[in-house]
TIBAMAR-692490 format. One record per residue (C-alpha): x, y, z. Coordinates in steps of 0.05 Angstrom, whole numbers, plus 32768, in hexadecimal, padded with zeros to 4 digits. Example, Ala and Ser with C-alpha at 12.3 -4.5 7.8 and 13.67 -1.06 7.14 Angstrom:
2
80F67FA6809C;81117FEB808F;
//
This chain:
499
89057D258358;88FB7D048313;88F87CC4833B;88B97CDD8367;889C7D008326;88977CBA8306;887F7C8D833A;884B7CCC833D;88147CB2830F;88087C6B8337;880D7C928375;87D57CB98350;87B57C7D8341;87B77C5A8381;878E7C9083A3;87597C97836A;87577C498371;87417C5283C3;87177C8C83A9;86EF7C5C837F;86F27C2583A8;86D17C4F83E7;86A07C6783B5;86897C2B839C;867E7C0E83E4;86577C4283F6;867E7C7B8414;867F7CC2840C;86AA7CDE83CF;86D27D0883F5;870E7D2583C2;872D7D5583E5;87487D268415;875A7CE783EA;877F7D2D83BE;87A47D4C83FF;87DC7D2E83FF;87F67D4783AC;88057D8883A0;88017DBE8361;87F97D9E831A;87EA7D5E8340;87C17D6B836C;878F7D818339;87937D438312;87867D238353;87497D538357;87287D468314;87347CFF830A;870F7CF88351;86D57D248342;86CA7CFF82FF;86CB7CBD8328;86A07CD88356;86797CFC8320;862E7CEB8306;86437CC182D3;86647C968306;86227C92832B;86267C718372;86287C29837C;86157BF983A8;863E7BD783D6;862E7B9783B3;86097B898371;85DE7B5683A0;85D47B8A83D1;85B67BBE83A0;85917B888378;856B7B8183BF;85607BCF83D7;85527BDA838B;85157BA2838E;85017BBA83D7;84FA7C0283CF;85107C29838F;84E87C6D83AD;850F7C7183F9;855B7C9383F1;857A7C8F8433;85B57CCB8440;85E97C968424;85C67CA383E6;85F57CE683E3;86387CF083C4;86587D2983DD;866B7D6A83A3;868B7D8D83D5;86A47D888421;86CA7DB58457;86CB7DC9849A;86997DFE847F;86627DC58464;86537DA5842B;862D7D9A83E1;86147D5483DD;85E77D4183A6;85B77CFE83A2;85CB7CCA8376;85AC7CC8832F;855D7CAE8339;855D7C8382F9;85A37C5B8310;857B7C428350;853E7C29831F;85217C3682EA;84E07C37830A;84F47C888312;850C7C9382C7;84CA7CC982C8;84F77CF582F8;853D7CE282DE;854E7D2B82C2;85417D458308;85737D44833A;85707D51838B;85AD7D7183B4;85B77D9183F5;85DE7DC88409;85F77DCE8458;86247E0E846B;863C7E1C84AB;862C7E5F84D5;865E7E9E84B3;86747E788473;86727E89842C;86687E5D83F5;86957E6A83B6;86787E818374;866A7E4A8341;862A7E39830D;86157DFB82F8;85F87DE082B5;85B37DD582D8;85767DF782F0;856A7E018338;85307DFF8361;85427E0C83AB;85267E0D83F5;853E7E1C8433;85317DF28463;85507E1184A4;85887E5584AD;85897E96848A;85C07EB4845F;85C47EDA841F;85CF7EC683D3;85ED7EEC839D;85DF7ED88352;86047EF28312;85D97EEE82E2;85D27F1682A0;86097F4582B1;85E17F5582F3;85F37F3F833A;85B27F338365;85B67F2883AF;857C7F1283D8;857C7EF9841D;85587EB6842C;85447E93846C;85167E50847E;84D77E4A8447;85007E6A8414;84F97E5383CD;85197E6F8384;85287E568345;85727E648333;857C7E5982DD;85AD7E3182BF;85F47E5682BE;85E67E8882F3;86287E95831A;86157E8D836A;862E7E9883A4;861B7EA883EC;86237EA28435;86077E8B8471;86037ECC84A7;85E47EAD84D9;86077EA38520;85F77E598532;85D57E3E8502;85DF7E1B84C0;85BF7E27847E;859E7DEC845F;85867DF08419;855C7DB883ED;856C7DBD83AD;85477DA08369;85757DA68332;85617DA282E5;859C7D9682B9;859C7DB98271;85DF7D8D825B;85D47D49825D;85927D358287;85947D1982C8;85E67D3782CB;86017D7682E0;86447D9782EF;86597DCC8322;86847E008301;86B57E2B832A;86D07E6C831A;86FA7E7D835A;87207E53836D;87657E2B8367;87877DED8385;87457DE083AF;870E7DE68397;87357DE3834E;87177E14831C;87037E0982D3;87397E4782B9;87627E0C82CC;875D7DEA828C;87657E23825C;87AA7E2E823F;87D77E6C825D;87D07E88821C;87857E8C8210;877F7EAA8261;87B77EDB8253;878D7EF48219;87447EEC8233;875E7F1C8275;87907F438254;87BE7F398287;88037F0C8297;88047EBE82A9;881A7ED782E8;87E97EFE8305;87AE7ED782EC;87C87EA2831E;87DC7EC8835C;87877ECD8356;87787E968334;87987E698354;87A17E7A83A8;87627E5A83BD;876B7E1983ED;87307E25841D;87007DF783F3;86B87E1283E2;869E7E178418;86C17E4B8457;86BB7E7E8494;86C27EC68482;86C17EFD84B0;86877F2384CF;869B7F5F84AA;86947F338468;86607F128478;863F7F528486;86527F6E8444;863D7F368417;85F17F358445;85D67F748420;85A17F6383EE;858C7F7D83AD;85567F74837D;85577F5F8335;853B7F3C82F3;852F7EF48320;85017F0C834E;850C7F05839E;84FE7EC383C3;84B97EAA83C8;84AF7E958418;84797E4F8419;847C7E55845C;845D7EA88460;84247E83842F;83E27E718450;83E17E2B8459;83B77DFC8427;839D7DD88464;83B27DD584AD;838B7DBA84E9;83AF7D9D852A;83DA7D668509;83EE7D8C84D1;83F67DC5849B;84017DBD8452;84217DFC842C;84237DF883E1;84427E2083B0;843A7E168364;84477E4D8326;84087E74832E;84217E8C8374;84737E88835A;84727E95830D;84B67E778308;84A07E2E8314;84787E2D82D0;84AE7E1D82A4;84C67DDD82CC;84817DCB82DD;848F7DC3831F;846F7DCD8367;84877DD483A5;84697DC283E8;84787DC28434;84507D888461;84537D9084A9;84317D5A84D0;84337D62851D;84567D208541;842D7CE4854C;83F57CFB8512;83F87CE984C4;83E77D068482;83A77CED8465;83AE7CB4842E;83AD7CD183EA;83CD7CD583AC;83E37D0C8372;83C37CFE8335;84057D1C830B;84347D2C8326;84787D008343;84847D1D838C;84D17D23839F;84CB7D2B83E9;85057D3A841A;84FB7D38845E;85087D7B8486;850C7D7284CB;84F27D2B84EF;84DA7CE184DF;84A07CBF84C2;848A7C8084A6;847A7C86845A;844A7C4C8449;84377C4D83F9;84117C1B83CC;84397C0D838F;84257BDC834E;846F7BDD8335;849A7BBC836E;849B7B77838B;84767B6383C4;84A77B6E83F3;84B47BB483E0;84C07BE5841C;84C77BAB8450;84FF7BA18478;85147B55846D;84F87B3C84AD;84B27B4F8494;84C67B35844E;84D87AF68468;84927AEC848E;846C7B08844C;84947ACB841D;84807A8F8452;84357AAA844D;84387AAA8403;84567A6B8404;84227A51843B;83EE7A728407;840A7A5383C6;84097A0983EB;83BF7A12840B;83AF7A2583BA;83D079E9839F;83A779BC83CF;836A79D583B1;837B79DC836E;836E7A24836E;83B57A3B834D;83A87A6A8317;83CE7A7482D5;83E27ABC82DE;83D97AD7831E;83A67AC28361;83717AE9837A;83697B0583C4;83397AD783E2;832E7ACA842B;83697AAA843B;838E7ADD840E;83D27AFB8429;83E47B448437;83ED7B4C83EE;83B37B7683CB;83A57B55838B;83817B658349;83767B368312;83BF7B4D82EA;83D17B7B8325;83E97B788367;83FA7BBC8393;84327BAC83C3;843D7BDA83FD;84807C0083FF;848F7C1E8445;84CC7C478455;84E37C698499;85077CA9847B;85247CDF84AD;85417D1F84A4;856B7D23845D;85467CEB8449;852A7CE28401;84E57CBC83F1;84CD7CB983A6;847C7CC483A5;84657CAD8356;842B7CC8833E;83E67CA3834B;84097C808388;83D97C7E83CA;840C7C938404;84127C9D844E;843A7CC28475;84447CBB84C5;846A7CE984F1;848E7CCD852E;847E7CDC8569;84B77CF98584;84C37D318553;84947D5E851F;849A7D5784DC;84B17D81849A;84B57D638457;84C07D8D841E;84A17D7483E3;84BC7D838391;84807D708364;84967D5A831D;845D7D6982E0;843E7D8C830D;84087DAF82DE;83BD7D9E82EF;83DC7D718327;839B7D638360;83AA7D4A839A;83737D0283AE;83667CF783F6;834F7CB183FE;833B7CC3844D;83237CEE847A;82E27D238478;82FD7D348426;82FE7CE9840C;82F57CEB83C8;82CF7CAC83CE;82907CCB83F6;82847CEF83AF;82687CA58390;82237C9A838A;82027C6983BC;81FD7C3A8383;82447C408372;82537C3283B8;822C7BF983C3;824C7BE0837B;82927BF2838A;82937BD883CA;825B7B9C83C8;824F7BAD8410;820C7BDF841B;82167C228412;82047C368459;82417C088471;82687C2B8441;82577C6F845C;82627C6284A4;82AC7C4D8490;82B87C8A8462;82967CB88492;82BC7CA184D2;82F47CCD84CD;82E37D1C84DE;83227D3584CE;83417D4E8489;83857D438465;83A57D3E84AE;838F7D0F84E2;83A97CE68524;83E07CB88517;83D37C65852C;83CA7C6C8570;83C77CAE8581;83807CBB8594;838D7C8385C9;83D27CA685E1;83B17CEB85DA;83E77D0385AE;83B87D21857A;83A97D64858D;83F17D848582;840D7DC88556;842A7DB88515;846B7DD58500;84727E1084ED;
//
C-alpha cells in the first residue's frame, strides 16, 4: 500500500500530462474520464488540477503555433464548434463554453469581458445547483424545461421553452431540468464576469467525488461549526454524488421540480411571441432591447433572432455601435463581411488565397513595368485586383461558412452578408454589445440609406449621373430580406421563414 501511495503522484501526473497534451492539440477537456480511474482524496486532486488546466486561464491552443498564426490572420471573427472546451459532460449532456475572444486576437479586445457558452440537456435530466461569478444572459434555442433560482433568500421557478430569454445575476444558485419527452434543451448563453473580466468559475454546492464540490476545501472543523453538525454526517450528503452534473430523474421528479413560481426577477421575456421588426417571404427579424426587457439596460445589451428562409439573404448593412455576437440556431449560411483590420486573405479558404497572392503579384509586376509603384500603398485602377483600396486603407473581404453551434464575430461599422443554404432555414441568434442608440444601415434593397443623398451628392459620390445611380439603387423592391444569388432563376425565393 505505501508502495502504490508513492508512485501515486507521477501516476497523477502522467494523466494530467495526456490531459494537457489533448488540450493543447485541440481536443475536448474531458476530466471526468482522464480522473476515472483514482479514487477518494485522489481522485479530487485529479479533478482540480484538470479543471485548472482546462480552465480560462489555460485558454485553448492551437494545434500548432503556425497553424493558429494562419486561422488567426484569415479569420479572427469565425469560431468553429472546436472553439469549445467542455465545463461539464455525461450521458445526460454537457456545459461547454467558447474560448476567451481576446486569446484568438486582439482584434476582439472590445468584447473580451463577454463570454459565450452553451448548455445541451438531455430529455428527463436535471442539472445540479451551482452559481457562477458572472452575469448571465440566456436563450433558448430549442426544448422546454423549468429553472429554479435562489436568489435573495427566495427560490423562483419559471418554466422556459424556444424564444425564451432572462438575465440570471451574478451568484444566483441555479438549477433546473429538462421535462420534455424527446427533446433536448439547448440554451445560448452570454456570460459577464464580475471577478476577473473575460473569466469565470462554476461553483457547486451538491455534489462530491463527481462533480467535486467547493465544501471540499474547507477544513472539518470550520463545516462542523458552520452546520452544527458531526464530520460524519456532513459527508454521507456531502459527499455521495457520482452522477456528474448533469442526470435522468424520474417522471415523478421531474414533475415536481416543473411547477413554477414568481418572484423579484421577473418571468422570461419570449422574442419569439414579439411582433417581428420586419418579415416578408425570405425572412423575419425579432429584436429585443431594454425598453421591451428592462433587465438588458444595465449590460447594454440587445438581443435579436434572424430567420432567413433557405436560398434568400439578409440585406447588406451594418450596426453603427454595437459588436454583434451571433450564434447560429438551426442551419447554414455564408457570412461575407468587409473588414479594414485583417489581411487580404482574410475569410478565404487557401485555395482562393493562393489565386488572390499570384494576382497581386501579377499586379505588383505590371506596376513595376510602368513605374507606377507607389510609396505607401496602390490605388484600384483598371487593372486593379479584387482588393478594394483607399489611399491608407484597404477593406478585405472576410467570408465564413458557419453552421449550427457556430460563432461569427460582427464589429461595429462592418458591412455584412448573410446567405442561408438552400437546403435548410435559418436561425441566428444575435447578442449586441454597447447596444445603446445602436441603428441598424441597410446598404440595399427598397430602405438603402443611400437613396436619401441629394442628386448632386450622387452624381459627386459616385462620378457617374445621378439617373445611373438611381436605376442601380432602385432595382431592388425588396427590404432587409431578399432572394439569395440565384434564386430568382431557381424560383426558390418565395418560401416561409422560420418561425
Amino acid at each position: 500500500m505505501a508502495c502504490a501511495q508513492a508512485f501515486l503522484p507521477v501516476l497523477l501526473l502522467i494523466s494530467l500530462a495526456s490531459v494537457a497534451f489533448s488540450f493543447q492539440n485541440g481536443n475536448p477537456c474531458d476530466c471526468q474520464s482522464s480522473c476515472s480511474e483514482y479514487k477518494g482524496e485522489a481522485h479530487a486532486t485529479c479533478m482540480r488540477i484538470c479543471k485548472q488546466i482546462c480552465s480560462e486561464e489555460a485558454g485553448i491552443k492551437p494545434e500548432n503555433p503556425r497553424r493558429g498564426e494562419r486561422e488567426e490572420r484569415h479569420n479572427p471573427y469565425f469560431f468553429g464548434k472546436e472553439r469549445y472546451w467542455h465545463v461539464a459532460k455525461t450521458e445526460g449532456g454537457n456545459f461547454r463554453v467558447l474560448e476567451n475572444f481576446a486569446r484568438r486576437s486582439k482584434l476582439l479586445k472590445g468584447i473580451d469581458k463577454h463570454r459565450v457558452a452553451i448548455l445541451e440537456t438531455e430529455p428527463r435530466t436535471f442539472a445540479m445547483p451551482s452559481h457562477l461569478d458572472a452575469d448571465e444572459l440566456f436563450y433558448v434555442m430549442s426544448g422546454e424545461g423549468t429553472i429554479s433560482i435562489l436568489y435573495q433568500e427566495n427560490r423562483e421557478t419559471y418554466e422556459i421553452r424556444q424564444g425564451d430569454i432572462m438575465m440570471i445575476p451574478a451568484g444566483s444558485i441555479i438549477y433546473q431540468v429538462n421535462k420534455h419527452q424527446t427533446e433536448r434543451l439547448r440554451i445560448a448563453m452570454l456570460l459577464c464576469p464580475v471577478s476577473m473580466p473575460g473569466h469565470f468559475v462554476e461553483f457547486m454546492q451538491a455534489g462530491g467525488q463527481n462533480p467535486e464540490t467547493f465544501w471540499n476545501s474547507f477544513s472539518d472543523e470550520i463545516l462542523e461549526a458552520a452546520f452544527n453538525a458531526p464530520k460524519e454526517r456532513f459527508e454521507r450528503v456531502f459527499q455521495r454524488q457520482r452522477k456528474g452534473e448533469i442526470f435522468r430523474a424520474s417522471d415523478e421528479q421531474i414533475k415536481a421540480l416543473s411547477k413554477s413560481s414568481k418572484g423579484k426577477l421577473g418571468k422570461p421575456f419570449n422574442i419569439l411571441n414579439k411582433r417581428p421588426s420586419f418579415s416578408n417571404n425570405h425572412g423575419q427579424l425579432f429584436q429585443v432591447t431594454s425598453d421591451d426587457y428592462a433587465q438588458l439596460k444595465e449590460g447594454d445589451i440587445d438581443v435579436s433572432i434572424v430567420n432567413i428562409t433557405r436560398g434568400s439573404m439578409m440585406a447588406p448593412k451594418y450596426n453603427s455601435r454595437a459588436t454583434k455576437i451571433a450564434i447560429v440556431v438551426q442551419g447554414c449560411c455564408d457570412f461575407e463581411m468587409a473588414c479594414p483590420h485583417v489581411s487580404r486573405e482574410s475569410g478565404e479558404e487557401d485555395e482562393r488565397g493562393r489565386e488572390w497572392e499570384r494576382e497581386e503579384e501579377s499586379e505588383r509586376e505590371w506596376r513595376r513595368e510602368r513605374g507606377r509603384e507607389r510609396e505607401h500603398g496602390s490605388e484600384r485602377g483598371e487593372h486593379g485586383s479584387q482588393r478594394i483600396e483607399t489611399e491608407g486603407h484597404t477593406y478585405s473581404p472576410v467570408r465564413s461558412r458557419v453552421c449550427r453551434g457556430d460563432v461569427f464575430i460582427i464589429p461595429a461599422s462592418h458591412p455584412v452578408v448573410a446567405v442561408a443554404s438552400r437546403d435548410n432555414d435559418l436561425q441566428i441568434v444575435c447578442f449586441g454589445i454597447k447596444a445603446e442608440n445602436n441603428m441598424q444601415v441597410f446598404l440595399a434593397g427598397k430602405n438603402n440609406v443611400l437613396k436619401q443623398m441629394e442628386k448632386e451628392a450622387k452624381e459627386l459620390a459616385f462620378n457617374t449621373p445621378a439617373t445611373e445611380v438611381d436605376r442601380l439603387l432602385n432595382a431592388q423592391p425588396e427590404s432587409v430580406f431578399f432572394a439569395g444569388p440565384g434564386e430568382a432563376r431557381h424560383g426558390h425565393g418565395q418560401g416561409h421563414a422560420s418561425e
